[in-house]
py3Dmol code that shows the C-alpha trace and the ligand (Angstrom):
import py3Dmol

protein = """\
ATOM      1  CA  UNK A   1       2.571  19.242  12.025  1.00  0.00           C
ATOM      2  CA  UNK A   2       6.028  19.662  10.935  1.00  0.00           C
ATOM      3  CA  UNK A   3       8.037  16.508  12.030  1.00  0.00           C
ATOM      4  CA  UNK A   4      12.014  15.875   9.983  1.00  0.00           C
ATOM      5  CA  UNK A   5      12.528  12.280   9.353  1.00  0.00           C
ATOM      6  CA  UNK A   6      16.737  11.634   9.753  1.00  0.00           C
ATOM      7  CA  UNK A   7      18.238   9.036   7.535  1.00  0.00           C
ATOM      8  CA  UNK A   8      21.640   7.256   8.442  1.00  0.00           C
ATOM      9  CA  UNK A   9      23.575   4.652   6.755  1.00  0.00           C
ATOM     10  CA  UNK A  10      25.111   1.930   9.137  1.00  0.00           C
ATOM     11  CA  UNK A  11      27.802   1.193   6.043  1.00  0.00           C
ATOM     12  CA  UNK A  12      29.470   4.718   5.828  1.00  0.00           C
ATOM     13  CA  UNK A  13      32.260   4.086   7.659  1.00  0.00           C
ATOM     14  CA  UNK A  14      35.533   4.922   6.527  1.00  0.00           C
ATOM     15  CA  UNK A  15      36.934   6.700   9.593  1.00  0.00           C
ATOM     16  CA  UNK A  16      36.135   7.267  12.816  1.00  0.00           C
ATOM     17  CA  UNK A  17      34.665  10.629  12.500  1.00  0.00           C
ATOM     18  CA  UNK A  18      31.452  12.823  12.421  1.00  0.00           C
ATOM     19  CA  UNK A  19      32.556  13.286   8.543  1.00  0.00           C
ATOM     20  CA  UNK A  20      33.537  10.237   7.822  1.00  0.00           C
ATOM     21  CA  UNK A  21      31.571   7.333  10.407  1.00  0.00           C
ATOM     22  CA  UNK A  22      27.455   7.747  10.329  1.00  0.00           C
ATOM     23  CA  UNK A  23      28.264   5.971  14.325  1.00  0.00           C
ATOM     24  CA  UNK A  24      29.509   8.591  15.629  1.00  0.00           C
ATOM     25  CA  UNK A  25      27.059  11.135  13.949  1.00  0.00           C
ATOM     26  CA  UNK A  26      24.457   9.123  15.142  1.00  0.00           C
ATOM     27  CA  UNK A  27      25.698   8.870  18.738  1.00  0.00           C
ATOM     28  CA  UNK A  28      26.085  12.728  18.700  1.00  0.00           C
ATOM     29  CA  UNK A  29      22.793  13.854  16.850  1.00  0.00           C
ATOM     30  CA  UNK A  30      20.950  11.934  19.666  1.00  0.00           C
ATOM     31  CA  UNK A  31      22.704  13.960  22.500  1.00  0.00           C
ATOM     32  CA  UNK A  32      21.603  17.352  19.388  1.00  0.00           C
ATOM     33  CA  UNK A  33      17.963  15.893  19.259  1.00  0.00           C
ATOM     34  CA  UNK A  34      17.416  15.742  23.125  1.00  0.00           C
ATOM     35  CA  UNK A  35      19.094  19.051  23.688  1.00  0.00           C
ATOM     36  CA  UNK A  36      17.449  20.430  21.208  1.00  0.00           C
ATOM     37  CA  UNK A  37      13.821  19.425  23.080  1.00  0.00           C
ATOM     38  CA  UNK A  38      12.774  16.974  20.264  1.00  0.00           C
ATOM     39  CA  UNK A  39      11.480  13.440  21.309  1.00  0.00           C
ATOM     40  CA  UNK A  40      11.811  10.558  18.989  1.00  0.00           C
ATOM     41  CA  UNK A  41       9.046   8.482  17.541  1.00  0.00           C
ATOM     42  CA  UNK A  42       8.278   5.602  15.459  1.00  0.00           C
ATOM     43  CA  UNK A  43       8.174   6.196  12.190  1.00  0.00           C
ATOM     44  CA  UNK A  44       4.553   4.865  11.941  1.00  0.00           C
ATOM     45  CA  UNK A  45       3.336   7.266  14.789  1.00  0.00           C
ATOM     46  CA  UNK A  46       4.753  10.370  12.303  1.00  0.00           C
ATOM     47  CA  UNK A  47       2.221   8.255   9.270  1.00  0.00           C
ATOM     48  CA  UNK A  48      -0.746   7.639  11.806  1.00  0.00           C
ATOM     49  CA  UNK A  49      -0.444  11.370  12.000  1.00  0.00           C
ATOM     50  CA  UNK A  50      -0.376  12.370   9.044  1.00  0.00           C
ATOM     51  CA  UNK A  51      -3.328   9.961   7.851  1.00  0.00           C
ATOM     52  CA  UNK A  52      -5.364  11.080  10.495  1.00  0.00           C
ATOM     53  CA  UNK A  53      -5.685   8.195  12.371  1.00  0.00           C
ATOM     54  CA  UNK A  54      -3.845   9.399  15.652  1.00  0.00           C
ATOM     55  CA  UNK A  55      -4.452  13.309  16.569  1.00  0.00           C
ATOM     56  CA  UNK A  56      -1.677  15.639  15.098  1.00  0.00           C
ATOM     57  CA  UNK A  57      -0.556  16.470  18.843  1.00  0.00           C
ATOM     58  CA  UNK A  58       0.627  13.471  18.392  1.00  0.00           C
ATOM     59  CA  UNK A  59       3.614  13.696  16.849  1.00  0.00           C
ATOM     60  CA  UNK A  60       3.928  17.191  18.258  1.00  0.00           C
ATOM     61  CA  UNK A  61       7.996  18.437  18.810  1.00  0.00           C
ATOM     62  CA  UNK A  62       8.328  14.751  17.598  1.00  0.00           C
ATOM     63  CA  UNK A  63      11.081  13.129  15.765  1.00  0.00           C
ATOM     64  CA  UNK A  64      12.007  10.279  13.872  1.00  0.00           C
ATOM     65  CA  UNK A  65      15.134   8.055  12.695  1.00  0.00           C
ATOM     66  CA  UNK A  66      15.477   5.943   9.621  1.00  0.00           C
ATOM     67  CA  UNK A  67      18.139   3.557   8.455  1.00  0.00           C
ATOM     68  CA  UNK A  68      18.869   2.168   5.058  1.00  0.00           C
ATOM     69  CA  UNK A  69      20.326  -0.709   3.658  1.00  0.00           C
ATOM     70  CA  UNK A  70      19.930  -2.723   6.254  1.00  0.00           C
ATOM     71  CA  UNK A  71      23.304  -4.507   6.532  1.00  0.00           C
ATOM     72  CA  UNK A  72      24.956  -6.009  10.191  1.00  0.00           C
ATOM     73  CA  UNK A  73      25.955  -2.734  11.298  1.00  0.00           C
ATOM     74  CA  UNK A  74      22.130  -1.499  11.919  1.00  0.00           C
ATOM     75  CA  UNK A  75      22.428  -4.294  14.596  1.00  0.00           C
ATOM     76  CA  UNK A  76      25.642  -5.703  15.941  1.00  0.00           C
ATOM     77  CA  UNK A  77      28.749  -4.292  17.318  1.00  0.00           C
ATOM     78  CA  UNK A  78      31.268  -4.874  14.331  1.00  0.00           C
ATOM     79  CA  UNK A  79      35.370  -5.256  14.251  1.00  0.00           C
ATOM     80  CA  UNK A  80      35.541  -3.330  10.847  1.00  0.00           C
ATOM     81  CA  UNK A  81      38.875  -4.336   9.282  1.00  0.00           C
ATOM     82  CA  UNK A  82      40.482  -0.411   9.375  1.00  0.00           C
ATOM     83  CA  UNK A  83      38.066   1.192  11.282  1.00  0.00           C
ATOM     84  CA  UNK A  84      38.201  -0.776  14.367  1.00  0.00           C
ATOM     85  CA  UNK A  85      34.895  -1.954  16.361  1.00  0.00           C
ATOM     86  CA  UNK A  86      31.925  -0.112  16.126  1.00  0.00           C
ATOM     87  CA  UNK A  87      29.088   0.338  17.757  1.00  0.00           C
ATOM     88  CA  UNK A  88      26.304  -1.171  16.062  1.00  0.00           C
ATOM     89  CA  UNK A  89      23.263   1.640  15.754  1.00  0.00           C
ATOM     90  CA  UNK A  90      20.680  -0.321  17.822  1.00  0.00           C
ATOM     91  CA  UNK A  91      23.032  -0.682  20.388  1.00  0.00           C
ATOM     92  CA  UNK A  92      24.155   3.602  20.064  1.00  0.00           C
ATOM     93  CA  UNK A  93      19.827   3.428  20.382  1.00  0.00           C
ATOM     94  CA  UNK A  94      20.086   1.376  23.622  1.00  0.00           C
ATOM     95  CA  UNK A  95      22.964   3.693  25.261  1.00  0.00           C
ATOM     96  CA  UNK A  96      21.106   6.817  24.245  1.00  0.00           C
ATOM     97  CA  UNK A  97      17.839   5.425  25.890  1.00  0.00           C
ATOM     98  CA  UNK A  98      19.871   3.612  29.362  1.00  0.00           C
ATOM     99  CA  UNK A  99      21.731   6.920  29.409  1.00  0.00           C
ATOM    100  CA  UNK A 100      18.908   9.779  28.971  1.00  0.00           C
ATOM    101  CA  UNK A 101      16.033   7.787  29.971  1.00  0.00           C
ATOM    102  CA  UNK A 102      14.058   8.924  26.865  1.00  0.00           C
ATOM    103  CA  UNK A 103      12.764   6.468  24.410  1.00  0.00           C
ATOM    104  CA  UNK A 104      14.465   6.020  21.106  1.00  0.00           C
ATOM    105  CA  UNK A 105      13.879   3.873  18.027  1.00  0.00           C
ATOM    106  CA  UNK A 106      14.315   3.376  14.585  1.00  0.00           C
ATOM    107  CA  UNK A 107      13.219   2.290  11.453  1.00  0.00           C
ATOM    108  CA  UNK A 108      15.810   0.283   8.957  1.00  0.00           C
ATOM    109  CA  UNK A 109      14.982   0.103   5.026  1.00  0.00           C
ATOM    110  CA  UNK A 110      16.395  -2.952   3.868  1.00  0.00           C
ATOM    111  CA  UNK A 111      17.291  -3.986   0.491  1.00  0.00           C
ATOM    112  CA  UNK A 112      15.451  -7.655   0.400  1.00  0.00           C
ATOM    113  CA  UNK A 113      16.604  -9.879  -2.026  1.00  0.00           C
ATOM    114  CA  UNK A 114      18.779 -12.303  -0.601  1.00  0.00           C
ATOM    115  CA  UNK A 115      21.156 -12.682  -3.710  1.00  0.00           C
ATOM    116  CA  UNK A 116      21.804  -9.331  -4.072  1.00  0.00           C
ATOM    117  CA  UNK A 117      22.736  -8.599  -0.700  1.00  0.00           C
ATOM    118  CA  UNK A 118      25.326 -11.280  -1.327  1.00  0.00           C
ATOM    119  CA  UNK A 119      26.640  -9.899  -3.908  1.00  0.00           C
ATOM    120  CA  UNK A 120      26.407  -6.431  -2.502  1.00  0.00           C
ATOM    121  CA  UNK A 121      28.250  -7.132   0.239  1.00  0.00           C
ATOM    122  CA  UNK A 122      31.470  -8.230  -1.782  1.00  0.00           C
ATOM    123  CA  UNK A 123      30.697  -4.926  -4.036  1.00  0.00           C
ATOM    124  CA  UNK A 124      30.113  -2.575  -1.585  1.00  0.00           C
ATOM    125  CA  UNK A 125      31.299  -3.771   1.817  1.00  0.00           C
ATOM    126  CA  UNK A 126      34.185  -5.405   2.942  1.00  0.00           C
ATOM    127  CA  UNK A 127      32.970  -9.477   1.857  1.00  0.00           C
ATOM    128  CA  UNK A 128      32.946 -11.147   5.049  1.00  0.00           C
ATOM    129  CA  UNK A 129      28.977 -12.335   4.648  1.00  0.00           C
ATOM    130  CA  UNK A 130      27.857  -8.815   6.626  1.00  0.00           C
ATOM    131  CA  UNK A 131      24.691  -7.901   4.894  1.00  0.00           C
ATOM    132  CA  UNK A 132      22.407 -11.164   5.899  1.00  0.00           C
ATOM    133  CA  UNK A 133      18.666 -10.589   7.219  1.00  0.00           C
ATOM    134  CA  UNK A 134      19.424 -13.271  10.298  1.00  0.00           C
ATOM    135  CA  UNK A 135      18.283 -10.110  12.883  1.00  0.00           C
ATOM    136  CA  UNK A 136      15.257  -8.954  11.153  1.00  0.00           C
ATOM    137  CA  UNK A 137      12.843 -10.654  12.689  1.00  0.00           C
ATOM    138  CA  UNK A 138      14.605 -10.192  16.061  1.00  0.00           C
ATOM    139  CA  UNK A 139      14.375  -6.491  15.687  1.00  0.00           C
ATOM    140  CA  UNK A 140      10.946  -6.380  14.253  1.00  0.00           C
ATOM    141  CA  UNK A 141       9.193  -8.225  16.486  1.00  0.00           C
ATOM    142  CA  UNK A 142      11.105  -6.348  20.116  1.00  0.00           C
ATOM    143  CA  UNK A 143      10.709  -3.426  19.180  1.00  0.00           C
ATOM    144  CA  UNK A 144      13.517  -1.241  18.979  1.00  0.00           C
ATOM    145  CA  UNK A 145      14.212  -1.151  15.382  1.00  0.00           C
ATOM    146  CA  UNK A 146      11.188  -1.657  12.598  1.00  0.00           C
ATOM    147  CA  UNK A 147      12.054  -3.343   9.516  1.00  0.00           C
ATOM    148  CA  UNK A 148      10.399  -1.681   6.276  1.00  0.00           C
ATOM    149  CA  UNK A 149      10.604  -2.024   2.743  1.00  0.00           C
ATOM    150  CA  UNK A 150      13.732  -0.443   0.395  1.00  0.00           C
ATOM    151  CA  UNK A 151      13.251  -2.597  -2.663  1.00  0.00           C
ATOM    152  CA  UNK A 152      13.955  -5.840  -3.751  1.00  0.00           C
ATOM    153  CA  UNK A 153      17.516  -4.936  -5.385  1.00  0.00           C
ATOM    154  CA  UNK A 154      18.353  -1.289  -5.163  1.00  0.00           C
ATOM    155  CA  UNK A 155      18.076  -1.375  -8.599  1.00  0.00           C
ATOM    156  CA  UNK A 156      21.791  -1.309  -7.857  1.00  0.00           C
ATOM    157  CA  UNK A 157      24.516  -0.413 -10.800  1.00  0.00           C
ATOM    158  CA  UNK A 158      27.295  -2.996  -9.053  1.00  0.00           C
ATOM    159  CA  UNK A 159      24.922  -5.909  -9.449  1.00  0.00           C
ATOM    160  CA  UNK A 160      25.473  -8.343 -12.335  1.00  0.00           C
ATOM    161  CA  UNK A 161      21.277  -8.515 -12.807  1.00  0.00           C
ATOM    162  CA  UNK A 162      18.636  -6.267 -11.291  1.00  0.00           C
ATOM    163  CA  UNK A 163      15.083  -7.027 -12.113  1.00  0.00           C
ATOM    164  CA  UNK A 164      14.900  -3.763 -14.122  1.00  0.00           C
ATOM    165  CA  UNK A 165      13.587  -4.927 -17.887  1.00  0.00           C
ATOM    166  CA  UNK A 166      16.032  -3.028 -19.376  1.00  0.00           C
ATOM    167  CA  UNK A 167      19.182  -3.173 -16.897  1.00  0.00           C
ATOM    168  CA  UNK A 168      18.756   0.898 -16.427  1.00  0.00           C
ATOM    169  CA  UNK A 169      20.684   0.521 -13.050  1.00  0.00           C
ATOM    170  CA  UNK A 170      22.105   2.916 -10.635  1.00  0.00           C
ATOM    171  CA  UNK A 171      19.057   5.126 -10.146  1.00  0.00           C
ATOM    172  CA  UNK A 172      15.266   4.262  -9.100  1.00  0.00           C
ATOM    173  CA  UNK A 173      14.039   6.749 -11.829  1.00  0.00           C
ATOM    174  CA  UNK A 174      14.201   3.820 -14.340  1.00  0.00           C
ATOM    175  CA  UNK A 175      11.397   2.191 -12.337  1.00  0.00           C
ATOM    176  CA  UNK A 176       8.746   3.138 -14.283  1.00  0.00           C
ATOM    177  CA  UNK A 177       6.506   0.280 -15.657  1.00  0.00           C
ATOM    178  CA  UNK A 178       4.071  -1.891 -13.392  1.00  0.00           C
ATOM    179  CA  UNK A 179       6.485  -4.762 -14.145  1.00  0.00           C
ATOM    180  CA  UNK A 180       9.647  -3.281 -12.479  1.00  0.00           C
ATOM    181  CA  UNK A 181       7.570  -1.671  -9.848  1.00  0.00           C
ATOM    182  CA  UNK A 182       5.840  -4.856  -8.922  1.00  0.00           C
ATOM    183  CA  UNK A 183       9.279  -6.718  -9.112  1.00  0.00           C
ATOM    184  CA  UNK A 184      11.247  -4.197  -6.890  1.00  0.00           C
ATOM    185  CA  UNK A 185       8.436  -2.891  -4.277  1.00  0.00           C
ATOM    186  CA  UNK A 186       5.953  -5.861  -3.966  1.00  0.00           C
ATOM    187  CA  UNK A 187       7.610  -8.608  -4.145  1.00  0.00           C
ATOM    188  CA  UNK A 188       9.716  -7.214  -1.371  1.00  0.00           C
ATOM    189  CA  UNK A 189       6.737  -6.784   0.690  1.00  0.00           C
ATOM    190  CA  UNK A 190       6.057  -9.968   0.332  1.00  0.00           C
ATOM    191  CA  UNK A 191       9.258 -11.452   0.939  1.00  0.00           C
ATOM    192  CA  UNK A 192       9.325  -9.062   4.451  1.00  0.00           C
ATOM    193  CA  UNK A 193       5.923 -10.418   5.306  1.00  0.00           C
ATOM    194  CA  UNK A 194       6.654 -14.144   4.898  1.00  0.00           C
ATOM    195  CA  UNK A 195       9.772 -14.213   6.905  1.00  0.00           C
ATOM    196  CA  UNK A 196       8.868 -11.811   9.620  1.00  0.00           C
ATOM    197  CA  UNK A 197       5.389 -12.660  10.337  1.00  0.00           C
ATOM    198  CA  UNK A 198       3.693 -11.655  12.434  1.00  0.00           C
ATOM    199  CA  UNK A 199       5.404  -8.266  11.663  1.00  0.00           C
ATOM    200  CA  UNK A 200       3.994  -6.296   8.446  1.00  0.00           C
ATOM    201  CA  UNK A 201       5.529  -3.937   6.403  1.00  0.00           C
ATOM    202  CA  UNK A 202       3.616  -1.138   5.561  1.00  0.00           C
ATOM    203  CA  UNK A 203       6.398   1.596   4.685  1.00  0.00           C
ATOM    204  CA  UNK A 204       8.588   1.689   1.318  1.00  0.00           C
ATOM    205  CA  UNK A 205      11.758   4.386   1.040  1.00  0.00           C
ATOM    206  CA  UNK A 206      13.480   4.873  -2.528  1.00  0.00           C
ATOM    207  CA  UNK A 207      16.793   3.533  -3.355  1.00  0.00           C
ATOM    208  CA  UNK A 208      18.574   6.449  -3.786  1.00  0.00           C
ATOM    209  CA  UNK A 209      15.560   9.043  -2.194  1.00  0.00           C
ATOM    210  CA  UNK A 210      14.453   9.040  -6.306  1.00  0.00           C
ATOM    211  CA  UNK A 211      11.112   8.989  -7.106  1.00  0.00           C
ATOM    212  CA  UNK A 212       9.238   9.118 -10.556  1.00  0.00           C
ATOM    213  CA  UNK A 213       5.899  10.157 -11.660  1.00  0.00           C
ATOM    214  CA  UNK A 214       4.484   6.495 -12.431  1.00  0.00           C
ATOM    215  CA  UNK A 215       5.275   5.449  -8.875  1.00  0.00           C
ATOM    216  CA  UNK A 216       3.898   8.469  -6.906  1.00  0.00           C
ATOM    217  CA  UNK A 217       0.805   8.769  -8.953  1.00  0.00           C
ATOM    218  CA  UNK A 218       0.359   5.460 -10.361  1.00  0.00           C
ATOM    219  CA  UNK A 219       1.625   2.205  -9.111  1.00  0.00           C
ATOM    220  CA  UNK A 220       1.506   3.348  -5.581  1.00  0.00           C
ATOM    221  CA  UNK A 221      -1.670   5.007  -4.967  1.00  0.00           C
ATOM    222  CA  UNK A 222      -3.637   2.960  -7.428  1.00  0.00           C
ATOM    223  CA  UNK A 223      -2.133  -0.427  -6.519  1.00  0.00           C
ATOM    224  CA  UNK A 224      -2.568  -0.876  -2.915  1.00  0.00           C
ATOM    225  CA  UNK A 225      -4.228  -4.144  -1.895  1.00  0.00           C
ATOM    226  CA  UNK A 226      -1.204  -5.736  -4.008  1.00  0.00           C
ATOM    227  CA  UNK A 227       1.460  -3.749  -2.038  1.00  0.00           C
ATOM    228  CA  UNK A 228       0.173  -3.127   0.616  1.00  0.00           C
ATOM    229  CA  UNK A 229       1.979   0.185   2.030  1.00  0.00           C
ATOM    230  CA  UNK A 230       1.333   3.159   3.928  1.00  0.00           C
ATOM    231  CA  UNK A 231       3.642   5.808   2.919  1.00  0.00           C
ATOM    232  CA  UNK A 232       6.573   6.127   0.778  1.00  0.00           C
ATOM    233  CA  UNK A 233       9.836   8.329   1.648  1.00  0.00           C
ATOM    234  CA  UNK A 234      12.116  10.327  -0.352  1.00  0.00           C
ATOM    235  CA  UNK A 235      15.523  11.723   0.450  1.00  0.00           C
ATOM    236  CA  UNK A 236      13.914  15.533  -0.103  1.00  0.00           C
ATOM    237  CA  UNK A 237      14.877  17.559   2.645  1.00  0.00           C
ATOM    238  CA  UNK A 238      12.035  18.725   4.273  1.00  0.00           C
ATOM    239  CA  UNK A 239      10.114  18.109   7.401  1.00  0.00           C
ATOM    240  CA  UNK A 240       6.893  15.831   7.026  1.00  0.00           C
ATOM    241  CA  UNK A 241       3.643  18.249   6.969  1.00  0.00           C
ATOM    242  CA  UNK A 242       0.046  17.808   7.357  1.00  0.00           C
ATOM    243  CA  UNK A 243       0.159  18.856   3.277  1.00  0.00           C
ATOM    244  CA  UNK A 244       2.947  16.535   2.360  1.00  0.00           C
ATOM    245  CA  UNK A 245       2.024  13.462  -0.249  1.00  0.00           C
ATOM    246  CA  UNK A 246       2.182  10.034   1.532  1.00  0.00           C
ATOM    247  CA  UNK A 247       3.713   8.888  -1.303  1.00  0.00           C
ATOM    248  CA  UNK A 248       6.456  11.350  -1.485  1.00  0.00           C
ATOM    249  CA  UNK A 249       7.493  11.761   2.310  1.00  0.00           C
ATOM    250  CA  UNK A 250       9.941  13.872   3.092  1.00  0.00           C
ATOM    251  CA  UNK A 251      14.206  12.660   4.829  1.00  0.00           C
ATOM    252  CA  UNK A 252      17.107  14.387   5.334  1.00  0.00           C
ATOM    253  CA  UNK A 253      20.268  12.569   4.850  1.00  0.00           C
ATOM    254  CA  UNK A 254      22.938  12.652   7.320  1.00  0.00           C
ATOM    255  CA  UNK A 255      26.350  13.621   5.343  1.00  0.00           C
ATOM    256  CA  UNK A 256      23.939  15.386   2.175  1.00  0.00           C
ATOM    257  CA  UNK A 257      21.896  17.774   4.615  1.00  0.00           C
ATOM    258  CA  UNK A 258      23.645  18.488   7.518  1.00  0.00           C
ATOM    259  CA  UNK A 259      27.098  17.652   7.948  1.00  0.00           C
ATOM    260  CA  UNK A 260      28.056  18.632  11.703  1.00  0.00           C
ATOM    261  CA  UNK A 261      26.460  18.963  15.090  1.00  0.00           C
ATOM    262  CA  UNK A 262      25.807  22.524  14.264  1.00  0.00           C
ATOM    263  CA  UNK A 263      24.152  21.945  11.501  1.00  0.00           C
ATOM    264  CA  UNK A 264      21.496  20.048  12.895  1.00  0.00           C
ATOM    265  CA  UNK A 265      21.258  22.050  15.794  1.00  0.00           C
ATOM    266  CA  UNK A 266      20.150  24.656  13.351  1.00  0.00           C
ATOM    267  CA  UNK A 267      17.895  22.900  11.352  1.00  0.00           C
ATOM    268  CA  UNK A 268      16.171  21.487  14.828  1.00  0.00           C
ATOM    269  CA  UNK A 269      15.946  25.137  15.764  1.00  0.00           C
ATOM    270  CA  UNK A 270      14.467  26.849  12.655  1.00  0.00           C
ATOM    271  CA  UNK A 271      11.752  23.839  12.920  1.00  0.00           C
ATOM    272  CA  UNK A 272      10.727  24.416  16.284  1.00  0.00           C
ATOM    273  CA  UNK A 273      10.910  27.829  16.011  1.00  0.00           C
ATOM    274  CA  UNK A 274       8.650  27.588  12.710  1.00  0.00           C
ATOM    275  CA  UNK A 275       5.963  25.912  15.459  1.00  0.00           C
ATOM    276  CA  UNK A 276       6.153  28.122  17.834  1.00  0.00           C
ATOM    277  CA  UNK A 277       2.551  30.692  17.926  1.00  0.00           C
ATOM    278  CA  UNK A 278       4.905  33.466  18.466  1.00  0.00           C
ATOM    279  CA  UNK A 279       5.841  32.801  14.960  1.00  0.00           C
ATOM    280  CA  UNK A 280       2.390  32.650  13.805  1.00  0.00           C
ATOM    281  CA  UNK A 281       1.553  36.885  14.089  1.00  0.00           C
TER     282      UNK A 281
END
"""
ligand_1 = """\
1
ZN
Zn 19.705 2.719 -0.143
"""
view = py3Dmol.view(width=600, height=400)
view.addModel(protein, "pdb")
view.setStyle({"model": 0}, {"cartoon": {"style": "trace"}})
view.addModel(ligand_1, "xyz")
view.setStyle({"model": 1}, {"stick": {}})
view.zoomTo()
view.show()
């Protein structure tokens, strides 16, 4: 089992790009991923798999795509104000799909609280309201895109007030007593649950791909009936194996790992190659 997890950011736009728009990488890493003989799964086929509950042929030559953030470009077309319209990624998912006739999905990691979106989306967007969770339960519940768990806050350094005891923002590192964890990772589960029921979260990824020691060890293994999650994911760049620690998954991140085309045509290679028996004498 060696299946790479690709992470995109709907709010990386400040051209129009393969460098500088995660749309049009998107768009073009699809046309990569089929060429390259991959087929994309759901995120929670690639955990089945590698919790043994679904056979590791399974998630053979598989695939799988990740969001984070969570703001209105995982879901609607957009007019951004220099950029121009763009295609919103679940509807790049829907083109790919009408177009190739393969199946494609994707799981977003949204930032939960309410407030902080708010105020995100003056700090980090463009403030025009853009980062409101009035599609989650859309997308959950037909289909296309999951919705899963990435914190209450971010534990974000442009915030006025995280829920981090000591205001050690900017980094998920600082997350590190069962306080903060249970303030930032299940109270957003339960927050997801509420308002998207029936859907359940069951995955969490790290604001910022950082991880600590109490979180991977501790809080998240040994609390699980209060959070309630599967697997946790990183921003390590590796592909998810049968050895990997469910609570330290594996991502690449598109613009940190690979930058063009090329680049992921490579690293799609040197992974299938690497599963190949040839490769095994
Ligand atoms: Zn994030």
């Amino acid at each position: 089992m060696k299946v790479p997890i690709l992470t995109y950011h709907s709010n990386n736009i400040s051209g129009n790009d393969y460098a500088t728009n995660n749309h049009v990488a998107l768009a073009e890493d699809l046309r990569v991923i089929a060429g390259s003989g991959f087929r994309i799964v759901q995120l929670a086929q690639v955990v089945d798999a590698l919790l043994g509950a679904t056979p590791p042929a399974s998630v053979e030559h598989a695939i799988a795509l990740t969001f984070d953030d969570g703001s209105y470009f995982d879901w609607y077309d957009m007019a951004h104000p220099s950029c121009g319209i763009q295609r919103g990624f679940a509807g790049i998912l829907r083109d790919f799909a009408m177009a190739s006739g393969q199946a494609a999905h994707a799981t977003s990691f949204v930032i939960v609280s309410p407030d902080a979106r708010a105020e995100l989306d003056v700090t980090c967007m463009v403030g025009r309201d853009w980062w409101r969770d009035d599609w989650w339960r859309e997308a959950a519940l037909e289909g296309l895109v999951a919705i899963e768990n990435h914190s209450w806050d971010h534990n974000h350094a442009t915030l006025s007030r995280t829920v981090q005891h000591a205001q050690d923002t900017g980094t998920f590192k600082s997350i590190d007593t069962f306080a903060d964890a249970d303030a930032e990772i299940r109270a957003a589960a339960d927050w997801l649950d509420a308002h998207l029921s029936p859907w359940r979260s069951t995955l969490f990824a790290y604001p910022y791909g950082e991880w600590n020691d109490y979180l991977v060890h501790d809080y998240l293994p040994r609390h699980r009936s209060e959070h309630r999650l599967r697997a946790a994911f990183t921003g390590d760049p590796h592909p998810v194996e049968t050895s990997s620690d469910r609570w330290r998954l594996p991502r690449y991140v598109c613009g940190h790992h690979w930058k063009t085309p090329g680049d992921l045509e490579r690293l799609l290679r040197e992974l299938h190659a690497g599963c190949s028996p040839l490769r095994r004498f």
